[in-house]
Legacy VTK file of the C-alpha trace (Angstrom):
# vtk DataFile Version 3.0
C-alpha trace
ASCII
DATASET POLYDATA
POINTS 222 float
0.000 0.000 0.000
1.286 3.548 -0.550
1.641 5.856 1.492
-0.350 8.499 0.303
-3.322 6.613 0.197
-3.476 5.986 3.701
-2.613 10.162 4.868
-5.197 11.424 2.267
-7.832 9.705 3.923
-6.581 11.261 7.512
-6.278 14.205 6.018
-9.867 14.142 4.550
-11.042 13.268 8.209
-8.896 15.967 9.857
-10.548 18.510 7.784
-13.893 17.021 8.725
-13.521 17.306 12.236
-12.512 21.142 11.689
-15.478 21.587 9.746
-18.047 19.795 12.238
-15.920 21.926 14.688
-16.100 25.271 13.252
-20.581 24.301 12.393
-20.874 23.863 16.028
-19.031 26.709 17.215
-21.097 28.813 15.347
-24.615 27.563 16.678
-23.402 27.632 19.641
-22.942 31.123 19.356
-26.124 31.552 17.740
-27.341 29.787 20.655
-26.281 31.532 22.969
-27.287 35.395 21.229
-30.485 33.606 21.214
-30.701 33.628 24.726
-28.283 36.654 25.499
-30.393 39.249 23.358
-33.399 38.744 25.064
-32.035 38.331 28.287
-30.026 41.498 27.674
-33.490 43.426 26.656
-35.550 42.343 29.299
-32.509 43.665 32.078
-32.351 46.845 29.565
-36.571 47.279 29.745
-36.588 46.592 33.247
-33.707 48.170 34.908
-33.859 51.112 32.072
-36.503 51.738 29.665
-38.953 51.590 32.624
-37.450 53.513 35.185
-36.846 56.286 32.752
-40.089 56.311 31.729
-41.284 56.941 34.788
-39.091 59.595 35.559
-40.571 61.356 32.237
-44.169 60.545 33.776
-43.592 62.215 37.118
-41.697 65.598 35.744
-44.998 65.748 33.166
-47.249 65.077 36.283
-44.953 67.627 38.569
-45.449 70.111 35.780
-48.972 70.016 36.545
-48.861 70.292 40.214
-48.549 66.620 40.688
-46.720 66.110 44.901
-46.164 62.476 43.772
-42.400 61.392 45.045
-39.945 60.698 42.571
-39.905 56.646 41.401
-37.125 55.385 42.831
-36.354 52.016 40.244
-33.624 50.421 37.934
-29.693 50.365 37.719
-27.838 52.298 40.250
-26.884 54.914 37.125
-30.722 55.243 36.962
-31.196 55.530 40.446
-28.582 58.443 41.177
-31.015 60.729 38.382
-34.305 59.687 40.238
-32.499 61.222 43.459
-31.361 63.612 41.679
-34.623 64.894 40.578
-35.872 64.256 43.842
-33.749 67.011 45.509
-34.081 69.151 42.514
-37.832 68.895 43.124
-37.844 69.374 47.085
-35.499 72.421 46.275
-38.104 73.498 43.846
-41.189 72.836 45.875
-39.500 75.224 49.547
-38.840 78.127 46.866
-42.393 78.058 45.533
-43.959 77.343 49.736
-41.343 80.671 50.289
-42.624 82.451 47.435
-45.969 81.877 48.511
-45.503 83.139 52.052
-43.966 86.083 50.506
-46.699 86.994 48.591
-49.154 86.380 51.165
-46.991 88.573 53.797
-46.925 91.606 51.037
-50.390 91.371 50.466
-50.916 91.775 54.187
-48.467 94.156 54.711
-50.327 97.661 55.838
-47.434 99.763 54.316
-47.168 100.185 50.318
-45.008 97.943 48.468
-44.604 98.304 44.784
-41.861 97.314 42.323
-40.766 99.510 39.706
-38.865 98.834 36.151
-35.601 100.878 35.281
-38.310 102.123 32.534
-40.836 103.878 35.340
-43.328 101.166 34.663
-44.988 99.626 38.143
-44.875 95.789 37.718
-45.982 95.091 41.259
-48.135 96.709 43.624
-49.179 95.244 46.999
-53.275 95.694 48.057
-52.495 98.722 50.588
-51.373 100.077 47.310
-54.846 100.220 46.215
-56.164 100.888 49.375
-54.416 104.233 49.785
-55.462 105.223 46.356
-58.852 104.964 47.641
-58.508 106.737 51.090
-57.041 109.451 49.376
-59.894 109.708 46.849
-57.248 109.184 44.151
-58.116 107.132 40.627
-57.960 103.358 41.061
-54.878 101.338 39.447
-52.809 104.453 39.249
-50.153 103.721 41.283
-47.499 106.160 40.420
-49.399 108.685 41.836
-48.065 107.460 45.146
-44.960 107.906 43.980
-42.237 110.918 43.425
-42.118 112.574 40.390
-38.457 111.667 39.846
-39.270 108.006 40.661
-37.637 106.879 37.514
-34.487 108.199 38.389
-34.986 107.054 41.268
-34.768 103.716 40.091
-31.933 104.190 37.862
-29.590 105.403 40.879
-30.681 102.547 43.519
-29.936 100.225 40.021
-26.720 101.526 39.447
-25.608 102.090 43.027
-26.867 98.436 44.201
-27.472 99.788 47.387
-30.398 99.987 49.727
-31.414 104.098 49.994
-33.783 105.402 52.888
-35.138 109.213 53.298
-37.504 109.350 50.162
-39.681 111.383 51.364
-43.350 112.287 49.591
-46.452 113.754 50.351
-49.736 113.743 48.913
-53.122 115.145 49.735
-51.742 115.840 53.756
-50.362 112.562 53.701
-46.337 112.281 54.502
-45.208 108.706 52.882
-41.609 107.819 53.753
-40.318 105.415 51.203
-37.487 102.944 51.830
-35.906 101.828 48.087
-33.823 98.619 47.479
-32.776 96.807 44.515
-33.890 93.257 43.161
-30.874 93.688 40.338
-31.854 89.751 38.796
-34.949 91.269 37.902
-33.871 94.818 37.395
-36.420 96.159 39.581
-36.608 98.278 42.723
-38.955 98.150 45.214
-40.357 101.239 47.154
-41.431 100.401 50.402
-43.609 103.050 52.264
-44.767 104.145 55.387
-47.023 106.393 56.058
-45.649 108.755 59.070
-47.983 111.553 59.337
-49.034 111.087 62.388
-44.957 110.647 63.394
-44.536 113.859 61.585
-47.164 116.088 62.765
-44.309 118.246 64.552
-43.686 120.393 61.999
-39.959 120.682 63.766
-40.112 116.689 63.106
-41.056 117.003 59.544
-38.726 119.634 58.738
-35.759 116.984 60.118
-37.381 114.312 57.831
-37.613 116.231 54.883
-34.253 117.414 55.143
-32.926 114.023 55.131
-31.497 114.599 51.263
-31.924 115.660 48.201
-34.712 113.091 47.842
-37.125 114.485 49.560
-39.588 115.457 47.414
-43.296 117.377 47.462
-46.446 117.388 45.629
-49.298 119.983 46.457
-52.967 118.311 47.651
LINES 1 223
222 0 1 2 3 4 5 6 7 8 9 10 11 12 13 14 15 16 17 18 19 20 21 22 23 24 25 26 27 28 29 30 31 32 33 34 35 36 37 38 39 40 41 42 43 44 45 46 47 48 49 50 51 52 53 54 55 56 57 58 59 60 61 62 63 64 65 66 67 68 69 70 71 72 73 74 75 76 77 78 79 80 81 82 83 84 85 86 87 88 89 90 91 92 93 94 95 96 97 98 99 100 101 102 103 104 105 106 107 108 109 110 111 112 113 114 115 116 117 118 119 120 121 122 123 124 125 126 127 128 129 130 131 132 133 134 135 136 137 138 139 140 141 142 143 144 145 146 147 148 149 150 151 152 153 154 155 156 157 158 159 160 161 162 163 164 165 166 167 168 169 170 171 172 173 174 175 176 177 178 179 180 181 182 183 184 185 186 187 188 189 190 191 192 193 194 195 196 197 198 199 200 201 202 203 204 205 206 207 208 209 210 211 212 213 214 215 216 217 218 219 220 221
């Protein structure tokens, strides 16, 4: 017998085996994707998709008022935003409950409040505001009336100065309103705060100290 006859048939086998090999290797792999991609989906639903879907859910609900909690679900990536949000919402939520008390305190407030724009324009005026107006038999929702005639500049120099200025001084009608002026800069406002001190200034010794204060004090006939 020759030789070669006998190693081609080996070699025929060898490449056989290789073949069956190299078949099974690959559904083995297929196999296994087979069961790896779904697996891998359902972790990536649940521990994912999901729990960011619910976080889009509750910021649409706590964009309507919603006081739901945050949902606290999924990977630990996932979880760090959901507690994330959750401060971000508290933090939102105490500004809002401030805000609220704020507003409620000015609108209680018996001394005039109003804000004023760099422009003159009154974007804010408390109720005692409206209620002076009235006492003083003065129009209804004109505001600046209450105020100095330079009030614009006013608002320009508190602006530019950043500083809290005291000693505006106004009357009206036999009324003697002293007005306190600070600046809200973020919103380029500044609010004149007044008190009405006629009875403090019926002196007239008293209200010639007060209205010599600065050049700010200012006069209107009744």
């Amino acid at each position: 017998m020759k030789k070669g006859s006998v190693i081609f048939p080996v070699l025929l086998a060898l490449a056989a085996a290789d073949t069956i090999a190299a078949v099974l290797m690959v559904g083995a792999t297929i196999a296994f994707l087979l069961v790896l991609l779904p697996l891998a989906y359902f972790l990536f639903r649940n521990r994912i998709q999901k729990p960011l879907l619910a976080l889009v859910q509750y910021a649409h609900r706590f964009h309507e008022g919603s006081d739901d909690t945050v949902p606290a679900s999924g990977g630990r990536m996932v979880r760090m935003l959901s507690e994330a949000l959750q401060r971000m919402t508290d933090a939102i939520r105490q500004r809002e409950r401030k805000l609220e008390e704020l507003a409620a305190f000015n609108e209680s407030d018996p001394n005039l409040m109003m804000k004023v724009a760099r422009d003159g324009r009154i974007v804010y005026a408390n109720r005692s505001v409206g209620r002076k107006l009235h006492d003083l038999g003065l129009p209804p929702q004109h505001y600046e009336l209450l105020l100095p005639d330079d009030a614009e500049k006013i608002v320009e120099g508190v602006l530019s100065s950043k500083k809290k200025n005291s000693g505006v001084v106004w009357e009206l009608r036999g009324r003697t309103i002293d007005y306190t002026t600070f600046p809200l800069a973020r919103e380029e406002t500044v609010v004149f705060y007044g008190v009405d001190v006629t009875e403090e200034t019926a002196d007239p010794r008293v209200k010639k100290a007060i209205c010599s204060t600065g050049d700010k004090a200012r006069s209107r006939p009744p």
